[in-house]
LOVO-246161 format. One record per atom (N, C-alpha, C, O): residue number from 0; atom name; y negated, x, z negated. Coordinates in Angstrom, 2 decimals. Atoms other than C-alpha are relative to their C-alpha. Layout:
REM residues N
<NUM; "CA"; <Y; X; Z>>
...
//
This chain:
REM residues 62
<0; "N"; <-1.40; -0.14; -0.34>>
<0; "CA"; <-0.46; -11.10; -2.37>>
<0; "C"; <0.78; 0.32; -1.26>>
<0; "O"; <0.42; 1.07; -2.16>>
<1; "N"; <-1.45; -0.42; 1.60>>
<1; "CA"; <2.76; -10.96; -5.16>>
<1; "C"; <0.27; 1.76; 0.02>>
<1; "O"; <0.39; 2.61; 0.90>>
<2; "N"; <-0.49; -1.76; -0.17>>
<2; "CA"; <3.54; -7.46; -6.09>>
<2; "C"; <1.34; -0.27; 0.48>>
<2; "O"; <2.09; -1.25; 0.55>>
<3; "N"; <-1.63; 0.18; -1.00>>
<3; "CA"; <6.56; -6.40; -4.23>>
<3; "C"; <0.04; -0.34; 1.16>>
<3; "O"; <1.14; -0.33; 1.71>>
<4; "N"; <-0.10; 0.46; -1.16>>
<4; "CA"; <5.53; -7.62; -1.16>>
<4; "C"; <-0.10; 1.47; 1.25>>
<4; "O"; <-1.18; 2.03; 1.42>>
<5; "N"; <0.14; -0.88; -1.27>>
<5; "CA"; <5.97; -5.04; 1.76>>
<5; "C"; <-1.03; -0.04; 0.96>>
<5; "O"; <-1.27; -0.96; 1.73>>
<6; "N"; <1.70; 0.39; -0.68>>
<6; "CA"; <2.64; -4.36; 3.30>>
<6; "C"; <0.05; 1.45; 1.32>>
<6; "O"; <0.82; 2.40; 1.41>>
<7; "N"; <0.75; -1.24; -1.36>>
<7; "CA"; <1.41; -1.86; 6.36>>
<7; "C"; <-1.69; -0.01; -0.35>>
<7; "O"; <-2.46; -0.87; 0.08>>
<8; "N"; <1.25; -1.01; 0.19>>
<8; "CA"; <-1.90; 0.13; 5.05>>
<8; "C"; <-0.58; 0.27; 0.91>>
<8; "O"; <0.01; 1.15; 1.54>>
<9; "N"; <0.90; -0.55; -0.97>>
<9; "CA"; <-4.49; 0.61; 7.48>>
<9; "C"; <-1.21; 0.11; -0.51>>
<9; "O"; <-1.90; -0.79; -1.00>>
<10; "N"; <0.86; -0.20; 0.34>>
<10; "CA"; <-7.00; 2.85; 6.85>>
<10; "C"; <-1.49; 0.57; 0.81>>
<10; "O"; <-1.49; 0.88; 2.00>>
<11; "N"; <1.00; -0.61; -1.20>>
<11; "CA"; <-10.53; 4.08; 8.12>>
<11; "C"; <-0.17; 1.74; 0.21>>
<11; "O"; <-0.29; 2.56; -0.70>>
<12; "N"; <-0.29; -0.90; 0.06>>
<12; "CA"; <-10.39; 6.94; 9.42>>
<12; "C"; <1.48; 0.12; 1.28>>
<12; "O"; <1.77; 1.13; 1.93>>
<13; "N"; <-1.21; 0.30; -0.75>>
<13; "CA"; <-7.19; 5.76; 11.48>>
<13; "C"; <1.19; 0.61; -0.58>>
<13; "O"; <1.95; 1.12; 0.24>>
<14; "N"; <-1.34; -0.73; 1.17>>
<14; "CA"; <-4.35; 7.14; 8.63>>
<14; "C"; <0.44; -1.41; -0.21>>
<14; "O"; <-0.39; -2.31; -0.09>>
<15; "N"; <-1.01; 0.68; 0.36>>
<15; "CA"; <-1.84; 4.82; 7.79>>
<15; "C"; <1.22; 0.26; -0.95>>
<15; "O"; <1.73; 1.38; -1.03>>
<16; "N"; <-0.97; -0.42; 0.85>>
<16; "CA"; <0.92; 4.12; 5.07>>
<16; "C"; <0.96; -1.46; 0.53>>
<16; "O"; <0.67; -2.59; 0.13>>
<17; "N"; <-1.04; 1.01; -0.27>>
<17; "CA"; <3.79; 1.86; 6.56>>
<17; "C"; <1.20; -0.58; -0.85>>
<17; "O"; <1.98; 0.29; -1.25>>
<18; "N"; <-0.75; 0.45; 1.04>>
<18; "CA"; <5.95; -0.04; 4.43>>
<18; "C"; <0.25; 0.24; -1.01>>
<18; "O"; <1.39; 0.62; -1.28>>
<19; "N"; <0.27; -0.26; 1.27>>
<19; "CA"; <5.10; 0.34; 1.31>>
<19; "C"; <-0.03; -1.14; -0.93>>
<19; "O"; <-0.32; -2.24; -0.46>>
<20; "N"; <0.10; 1.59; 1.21>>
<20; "CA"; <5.21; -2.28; -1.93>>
<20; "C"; <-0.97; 0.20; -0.56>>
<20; "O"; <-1.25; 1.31; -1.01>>
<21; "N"; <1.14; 0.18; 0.01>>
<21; "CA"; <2.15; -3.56; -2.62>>
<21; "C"; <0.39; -0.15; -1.54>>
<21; "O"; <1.30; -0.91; -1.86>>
<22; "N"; <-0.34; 0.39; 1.31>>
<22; "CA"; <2.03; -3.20; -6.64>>
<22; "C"; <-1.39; -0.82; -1.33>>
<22; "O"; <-1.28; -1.59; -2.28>>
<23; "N"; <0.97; 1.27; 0.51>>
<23; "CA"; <-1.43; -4.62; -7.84>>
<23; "C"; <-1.44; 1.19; 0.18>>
<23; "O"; <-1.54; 2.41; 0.21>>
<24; "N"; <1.62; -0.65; -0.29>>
<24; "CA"; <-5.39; -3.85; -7.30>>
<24; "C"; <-0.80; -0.17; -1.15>>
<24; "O"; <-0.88; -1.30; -1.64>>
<25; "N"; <1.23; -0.37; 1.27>>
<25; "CA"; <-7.84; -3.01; -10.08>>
<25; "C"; <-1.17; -0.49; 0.62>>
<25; "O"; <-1.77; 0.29; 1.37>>
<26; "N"; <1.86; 0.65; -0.49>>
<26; "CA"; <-11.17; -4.88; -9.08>>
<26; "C"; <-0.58; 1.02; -0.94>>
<26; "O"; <-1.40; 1.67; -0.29>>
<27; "N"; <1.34; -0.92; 0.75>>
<27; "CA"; <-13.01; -2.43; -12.22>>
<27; "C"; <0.28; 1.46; 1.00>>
<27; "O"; <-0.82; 1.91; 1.35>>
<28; "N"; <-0.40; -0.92; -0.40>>
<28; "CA"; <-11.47; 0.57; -10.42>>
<28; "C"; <-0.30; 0.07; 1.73>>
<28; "O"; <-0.77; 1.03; 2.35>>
<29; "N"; <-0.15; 0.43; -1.69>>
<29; "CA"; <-11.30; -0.80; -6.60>>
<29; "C"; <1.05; 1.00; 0.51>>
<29; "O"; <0.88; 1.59; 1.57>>
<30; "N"; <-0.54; -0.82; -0.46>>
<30; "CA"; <-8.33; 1.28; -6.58>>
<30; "C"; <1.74; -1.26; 0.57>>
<30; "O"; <1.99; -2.35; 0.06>>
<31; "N"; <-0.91; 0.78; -0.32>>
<31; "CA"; <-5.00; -0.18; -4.75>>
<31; "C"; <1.48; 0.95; -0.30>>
<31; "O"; <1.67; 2.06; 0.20>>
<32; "N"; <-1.34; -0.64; 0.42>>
<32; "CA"; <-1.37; 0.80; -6.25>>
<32; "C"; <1.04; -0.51; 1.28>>
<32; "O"; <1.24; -1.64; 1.71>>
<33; "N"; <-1.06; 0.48; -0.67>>
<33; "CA"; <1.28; 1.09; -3.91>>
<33; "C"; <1.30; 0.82; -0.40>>
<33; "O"; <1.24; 1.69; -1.26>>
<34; "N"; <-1.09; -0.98; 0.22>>
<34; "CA"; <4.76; 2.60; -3.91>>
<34; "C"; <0.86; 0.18; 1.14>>
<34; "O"; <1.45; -0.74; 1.71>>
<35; "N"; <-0.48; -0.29; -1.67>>
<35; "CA"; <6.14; 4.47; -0.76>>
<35; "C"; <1.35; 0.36; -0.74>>
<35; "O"; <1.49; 1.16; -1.66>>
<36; "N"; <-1.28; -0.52; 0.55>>
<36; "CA"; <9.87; 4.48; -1.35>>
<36; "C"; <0.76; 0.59; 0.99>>
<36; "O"; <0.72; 0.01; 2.08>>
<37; "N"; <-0.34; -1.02; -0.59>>
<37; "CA"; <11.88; 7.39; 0.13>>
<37; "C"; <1.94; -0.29; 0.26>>
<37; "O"; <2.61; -0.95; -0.53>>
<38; "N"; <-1.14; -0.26; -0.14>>
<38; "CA"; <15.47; 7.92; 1.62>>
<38; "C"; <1.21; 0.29; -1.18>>
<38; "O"; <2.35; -0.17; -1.20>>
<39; "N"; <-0.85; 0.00; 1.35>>
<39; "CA"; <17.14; 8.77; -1.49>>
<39; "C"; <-0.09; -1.03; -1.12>>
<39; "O"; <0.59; -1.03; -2.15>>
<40; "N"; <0.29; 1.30; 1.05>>
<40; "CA"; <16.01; 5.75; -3.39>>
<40; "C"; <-1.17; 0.55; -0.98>>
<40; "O"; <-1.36; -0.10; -2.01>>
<41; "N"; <0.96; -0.91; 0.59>>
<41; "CA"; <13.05; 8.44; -4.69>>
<41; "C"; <-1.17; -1.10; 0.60>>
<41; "O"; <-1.28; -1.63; 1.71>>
<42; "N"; <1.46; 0.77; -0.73>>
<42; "CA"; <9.63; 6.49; -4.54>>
<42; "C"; <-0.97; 0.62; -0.83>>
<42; "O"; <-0.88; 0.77; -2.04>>
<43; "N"; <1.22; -0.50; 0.40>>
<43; "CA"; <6.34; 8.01; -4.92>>
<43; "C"; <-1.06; -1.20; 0.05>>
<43; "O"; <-0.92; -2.13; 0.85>>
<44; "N"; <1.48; 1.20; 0.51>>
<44; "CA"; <2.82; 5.67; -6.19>>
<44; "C"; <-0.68; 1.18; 1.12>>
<44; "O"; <-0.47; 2.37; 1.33>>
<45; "N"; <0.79; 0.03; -0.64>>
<45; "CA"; <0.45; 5.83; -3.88>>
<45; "C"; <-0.94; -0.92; -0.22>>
<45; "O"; <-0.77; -2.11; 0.06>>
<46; "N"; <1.33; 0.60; 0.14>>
<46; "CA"; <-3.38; 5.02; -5.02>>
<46; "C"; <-0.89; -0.15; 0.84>>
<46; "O"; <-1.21; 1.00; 1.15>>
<47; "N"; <0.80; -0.25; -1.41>>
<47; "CA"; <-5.71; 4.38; -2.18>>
<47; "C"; <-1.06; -0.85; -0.75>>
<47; "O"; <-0.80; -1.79; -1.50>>
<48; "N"; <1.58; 0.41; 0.27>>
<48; "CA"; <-9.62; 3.60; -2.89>>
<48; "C"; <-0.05; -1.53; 1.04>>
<48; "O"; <-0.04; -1.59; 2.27>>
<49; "N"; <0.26; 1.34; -1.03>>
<49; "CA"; <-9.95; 0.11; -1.36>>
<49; "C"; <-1.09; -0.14; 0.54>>
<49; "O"; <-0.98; -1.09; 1.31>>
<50; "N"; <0.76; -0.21; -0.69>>
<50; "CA"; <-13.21; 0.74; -0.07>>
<50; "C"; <0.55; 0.77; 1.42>>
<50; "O"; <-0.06; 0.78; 2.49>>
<51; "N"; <-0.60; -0.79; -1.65>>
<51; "CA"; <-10.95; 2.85; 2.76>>
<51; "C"; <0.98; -0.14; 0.27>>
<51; "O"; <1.70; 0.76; 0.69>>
<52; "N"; <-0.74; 0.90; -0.73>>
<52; "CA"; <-8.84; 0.48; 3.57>>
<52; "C"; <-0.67; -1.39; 0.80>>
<52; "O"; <-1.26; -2.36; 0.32>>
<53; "N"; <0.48; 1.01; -1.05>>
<53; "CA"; <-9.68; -1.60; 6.70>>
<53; "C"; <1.00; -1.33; 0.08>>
<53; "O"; <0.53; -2.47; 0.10>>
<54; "N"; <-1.12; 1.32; 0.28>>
<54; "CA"; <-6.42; -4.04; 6.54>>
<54; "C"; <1.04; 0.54; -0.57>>
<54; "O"; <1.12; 1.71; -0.95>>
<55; "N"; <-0.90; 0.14; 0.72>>
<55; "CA"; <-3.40; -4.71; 5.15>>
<55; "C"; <0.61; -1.45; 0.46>>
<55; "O"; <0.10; -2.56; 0.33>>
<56; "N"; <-0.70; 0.85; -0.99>>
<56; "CA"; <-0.70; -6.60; 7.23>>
<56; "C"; <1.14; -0.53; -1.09>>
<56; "O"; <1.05; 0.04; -2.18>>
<57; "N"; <-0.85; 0.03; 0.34>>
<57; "CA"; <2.19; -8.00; 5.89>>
<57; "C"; <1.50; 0.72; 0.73>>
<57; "O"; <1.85; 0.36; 1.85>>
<58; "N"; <-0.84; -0.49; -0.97>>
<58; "CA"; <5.27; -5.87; 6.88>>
<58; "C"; <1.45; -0.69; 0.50>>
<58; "O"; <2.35; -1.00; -0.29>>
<59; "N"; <-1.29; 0.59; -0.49>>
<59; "CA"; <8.08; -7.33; 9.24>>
<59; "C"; <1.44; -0.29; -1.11>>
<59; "O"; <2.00; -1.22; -1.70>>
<60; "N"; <-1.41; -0.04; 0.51>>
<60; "CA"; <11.06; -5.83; 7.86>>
<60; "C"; <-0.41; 0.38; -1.81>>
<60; "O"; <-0.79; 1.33; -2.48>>
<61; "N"; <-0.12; 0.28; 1.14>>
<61; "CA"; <11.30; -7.75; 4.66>>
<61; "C"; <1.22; -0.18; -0.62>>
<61; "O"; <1.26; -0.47; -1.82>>
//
């Protein structure tokens, strides 16, 4: 997927990160960059282990 694309995170465990921008995956790392952006135009990175992630949807509201 293009970075920038708006994704829905589903993880095991049943945790979730909803609309978030997908910003790129490290295959040496298996780690997945995202960025959850906040009400004030504030956005926090969010790294998630891709081993504990079960899918990854594309999100609607694009």
């Amino acid at each position: 997927m293009e970075p920038g694309t708006l994704v829905d995170v589903l993880l095991s465990g049943g945790g979730s990160f909803l609309g978030v921008l997908f910003i790129r995956l490290d295959p040496k790392t298996c780690c997945a960059y995202f960025l959850e952006v906040g009400d004030a135009a504030a956005a926090t990175p969010v790294v998630i282990d891709c081993q504990k992630i079960d899918g990854i949807r594309r999100n609607p509201v694009a």
